[in-house]
Kinemage of the C-alpha trace (Angstrom):
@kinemage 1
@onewidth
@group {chain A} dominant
@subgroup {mainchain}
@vectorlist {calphas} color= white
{ca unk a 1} P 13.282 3.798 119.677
{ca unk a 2} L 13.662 6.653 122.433
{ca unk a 3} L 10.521 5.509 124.426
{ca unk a 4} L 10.707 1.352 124.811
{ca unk a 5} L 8.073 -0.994 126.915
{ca unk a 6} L 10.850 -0.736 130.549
{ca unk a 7} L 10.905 3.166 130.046
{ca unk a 8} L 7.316 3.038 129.963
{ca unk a 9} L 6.889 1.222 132.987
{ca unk a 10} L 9.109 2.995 134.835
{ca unk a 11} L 7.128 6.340 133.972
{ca unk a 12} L 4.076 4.366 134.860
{ca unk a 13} L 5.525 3.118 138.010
{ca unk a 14} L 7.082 6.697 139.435
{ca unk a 15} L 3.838 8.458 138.698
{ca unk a 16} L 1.139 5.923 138.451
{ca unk a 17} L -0.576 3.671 140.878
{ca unk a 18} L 1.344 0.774 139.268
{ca unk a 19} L 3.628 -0.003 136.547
{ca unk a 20} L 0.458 -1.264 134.631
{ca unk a 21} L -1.245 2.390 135.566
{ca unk a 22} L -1.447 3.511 131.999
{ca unk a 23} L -4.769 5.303 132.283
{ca unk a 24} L -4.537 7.718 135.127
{ca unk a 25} L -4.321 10.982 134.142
{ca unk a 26} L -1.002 11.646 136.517
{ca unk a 27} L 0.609 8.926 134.463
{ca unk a 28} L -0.064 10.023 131.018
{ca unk a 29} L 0.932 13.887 132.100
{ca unk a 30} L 4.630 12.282 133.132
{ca unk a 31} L 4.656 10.538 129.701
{ca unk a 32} L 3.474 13.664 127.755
{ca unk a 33} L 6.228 15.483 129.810
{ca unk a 34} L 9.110 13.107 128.673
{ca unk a 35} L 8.099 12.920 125.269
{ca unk a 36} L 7.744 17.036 125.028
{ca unk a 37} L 11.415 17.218 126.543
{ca unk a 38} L 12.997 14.431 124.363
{ca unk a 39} L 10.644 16.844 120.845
{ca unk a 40} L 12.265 19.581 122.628
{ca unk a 41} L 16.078 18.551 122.243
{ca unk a 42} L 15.515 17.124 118.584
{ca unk a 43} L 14.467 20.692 117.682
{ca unk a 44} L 17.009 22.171 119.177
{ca unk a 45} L 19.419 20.443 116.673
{ca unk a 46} L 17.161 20.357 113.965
{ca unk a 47} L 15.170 24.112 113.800
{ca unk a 48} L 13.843 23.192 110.461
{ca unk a 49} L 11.781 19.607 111.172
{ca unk a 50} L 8.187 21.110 111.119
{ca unk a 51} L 6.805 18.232 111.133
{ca unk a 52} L 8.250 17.401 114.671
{ca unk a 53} L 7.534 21.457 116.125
{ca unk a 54} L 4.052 20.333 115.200
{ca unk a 55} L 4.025 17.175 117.208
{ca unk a 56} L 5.324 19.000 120.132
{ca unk a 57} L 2.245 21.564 119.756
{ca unk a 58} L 0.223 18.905 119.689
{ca unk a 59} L 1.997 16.720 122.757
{ca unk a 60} L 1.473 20.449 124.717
{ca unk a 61} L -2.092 20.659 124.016
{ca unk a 62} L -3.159 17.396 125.322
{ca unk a 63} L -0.964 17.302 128.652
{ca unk a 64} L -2.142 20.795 128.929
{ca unk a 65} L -6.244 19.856 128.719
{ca unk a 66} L -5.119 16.677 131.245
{ca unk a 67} L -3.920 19.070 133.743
{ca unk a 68} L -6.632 21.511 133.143
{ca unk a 69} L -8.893 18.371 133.682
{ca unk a 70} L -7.089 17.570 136.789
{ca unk a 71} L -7.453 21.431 138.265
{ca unk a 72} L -11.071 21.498 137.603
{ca unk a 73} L -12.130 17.766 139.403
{ca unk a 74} L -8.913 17.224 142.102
{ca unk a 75} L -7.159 20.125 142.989
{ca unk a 76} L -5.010 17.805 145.065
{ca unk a 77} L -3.912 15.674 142.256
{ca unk a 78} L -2.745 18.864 140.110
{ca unk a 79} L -0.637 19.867 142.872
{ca unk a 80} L 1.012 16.570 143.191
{ca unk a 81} L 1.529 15.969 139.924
{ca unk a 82} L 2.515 20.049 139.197
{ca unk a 83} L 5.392 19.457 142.190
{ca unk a 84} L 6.399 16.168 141.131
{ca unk a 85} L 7.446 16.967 137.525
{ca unk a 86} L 8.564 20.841 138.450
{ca unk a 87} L 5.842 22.942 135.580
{ca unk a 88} L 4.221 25.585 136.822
{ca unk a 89} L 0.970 26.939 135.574
């Protein structure tokens, strides 16, 4: 599997509070962000796996409403996050 427990962790621990930080919403942005790249190369080699383009829709959605979250209650936080994993808005 692409995304084990250590890789997890190590997401968890770059962006979180902890390694353990699974809630925060920094964290789960940074693990929506891998995931959506690793979608992203799969459907570059495979154009016709709908069911994965529809996963990735998905995965964009929710990190999107997390960072929307994030702009409307800690403006700080969205910047951090925004500048730590290079999106823009």
């Amino acid at each position: 599997m692409y995304l084990d427990k250590a890789k997890k962790e190590e997401i968890f621990g770059q962006y979180g509070k902890s390694n353990s930080d699974t809630g925060s919403a920094e964290s789960q942005i940074a693990l929506f962000s891998y995931r959506i790249s690793h979608l992203t190369e799969h459907l570059k080699k495979h154009r016709k796996d709908h069911n994965t383009a529809r996963s990735l829709t998905k995965l964009v959605g929710k990190r999107r409403s997390l960072l929307d979250y994030l702009y409307d209650n800690d403006i700080e936080r969205y910047r951090a996050i925004i500048k730590a994993l290079g999106l823009r808005r």
